[in-house]
C-alpha beads as a LAMMPS data file, in Angstrom:
LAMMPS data file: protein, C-alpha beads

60 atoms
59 bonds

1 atom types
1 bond types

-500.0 500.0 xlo xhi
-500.0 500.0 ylo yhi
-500.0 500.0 zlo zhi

Masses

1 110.0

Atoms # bond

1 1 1 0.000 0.000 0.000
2 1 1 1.049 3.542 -0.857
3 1 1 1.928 6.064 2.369
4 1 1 -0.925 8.411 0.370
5 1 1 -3.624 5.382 1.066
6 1 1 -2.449 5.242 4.745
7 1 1 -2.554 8.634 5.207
8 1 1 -5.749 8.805 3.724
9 1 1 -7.318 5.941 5.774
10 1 1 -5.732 7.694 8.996
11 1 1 -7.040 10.587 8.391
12 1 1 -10.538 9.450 7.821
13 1 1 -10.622 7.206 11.275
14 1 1 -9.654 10.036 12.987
15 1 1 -12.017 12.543 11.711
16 1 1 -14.742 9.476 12.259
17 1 1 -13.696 9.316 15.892
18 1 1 -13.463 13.009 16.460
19 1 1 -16.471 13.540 15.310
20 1 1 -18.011 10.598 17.370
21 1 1 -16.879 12.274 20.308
22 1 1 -18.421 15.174 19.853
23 1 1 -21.606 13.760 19.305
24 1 1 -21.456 11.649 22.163
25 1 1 -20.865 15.078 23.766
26 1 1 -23.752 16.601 22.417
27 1 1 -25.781 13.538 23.049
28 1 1 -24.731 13.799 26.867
29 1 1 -25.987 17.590 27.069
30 1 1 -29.265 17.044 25.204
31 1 1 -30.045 13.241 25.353
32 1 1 -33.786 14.181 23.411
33 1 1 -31.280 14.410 20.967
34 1 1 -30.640 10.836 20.342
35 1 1 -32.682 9.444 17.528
36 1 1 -31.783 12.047 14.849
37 1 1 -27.953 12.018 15.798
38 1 1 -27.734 8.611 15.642
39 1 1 -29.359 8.056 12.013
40 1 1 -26.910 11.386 11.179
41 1 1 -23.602 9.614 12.515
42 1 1 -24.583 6.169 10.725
43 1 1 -24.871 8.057 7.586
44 1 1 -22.045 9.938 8.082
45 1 1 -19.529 7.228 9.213
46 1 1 -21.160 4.828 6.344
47 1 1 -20.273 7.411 3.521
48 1 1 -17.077 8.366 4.869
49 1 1 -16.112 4.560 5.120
50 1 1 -16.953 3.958 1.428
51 1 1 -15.085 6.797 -0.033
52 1 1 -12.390 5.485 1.938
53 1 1 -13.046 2.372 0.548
54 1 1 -13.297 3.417 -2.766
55 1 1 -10.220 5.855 -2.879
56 1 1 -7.887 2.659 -1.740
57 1 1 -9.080 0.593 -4.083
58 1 1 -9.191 2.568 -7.137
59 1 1 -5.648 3.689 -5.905
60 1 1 -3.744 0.910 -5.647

Bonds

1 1 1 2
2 1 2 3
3 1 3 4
4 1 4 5
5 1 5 6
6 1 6 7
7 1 7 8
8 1 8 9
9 1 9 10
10 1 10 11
11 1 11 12
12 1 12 13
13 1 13 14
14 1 14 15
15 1 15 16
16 1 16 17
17 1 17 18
18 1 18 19
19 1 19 20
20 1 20 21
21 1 21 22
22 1 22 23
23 1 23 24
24 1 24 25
25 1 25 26
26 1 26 27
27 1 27 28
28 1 28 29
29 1 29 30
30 1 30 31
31 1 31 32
32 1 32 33
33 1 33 34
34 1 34 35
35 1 35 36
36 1 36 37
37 1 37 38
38 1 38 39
39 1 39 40
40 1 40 41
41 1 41 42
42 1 42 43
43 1 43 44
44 1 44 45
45 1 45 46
46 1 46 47
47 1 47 48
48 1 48 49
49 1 49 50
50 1 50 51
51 1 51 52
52 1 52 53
53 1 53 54
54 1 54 55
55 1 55 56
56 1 56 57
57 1 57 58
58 1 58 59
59 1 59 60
C-alpha cells in the first residue's frame, strides 16, 4: 500500500472518531437528541467509510 492510502485511511478514522466524540458530547448535554444524531452519525460514518473504501481501491 502507498503512504498516500495510509494517510488517507488515517485521516478518515480520525475525523470518524473526532467527530463521534463530539456527538457523544452533544448527546450527553441534550439526550432528546438521540434518535436524529444517531441516524446522522450512521450516515455519516457509512459514507465516509466507502469513499475510503473506494479511494484505496481505485488507488492501488
Amino acid at each position: 500500500m502507498s503512504t498516500t492510502v495510509l494517510l488517507l485511511i488515517l485521516l478518515l478514522t480520525v475525523v470518524t472518531l473526532l467527530v463521534g466524540v463530539g456527538m457523544l458530547a452533544l448527546l450527553l448535554h441534550r439526550p432528546t437528541w438521540c434518535a436524529p444524531v444517531a441516524g446522522a452519525l450512521a450516515t455519516m460514518t457509512l459514507m465516509a467509510t466507502t469513499v475510503g473504501l473506494l479511494v484505496a481501491i481505485t488507488r492501488t
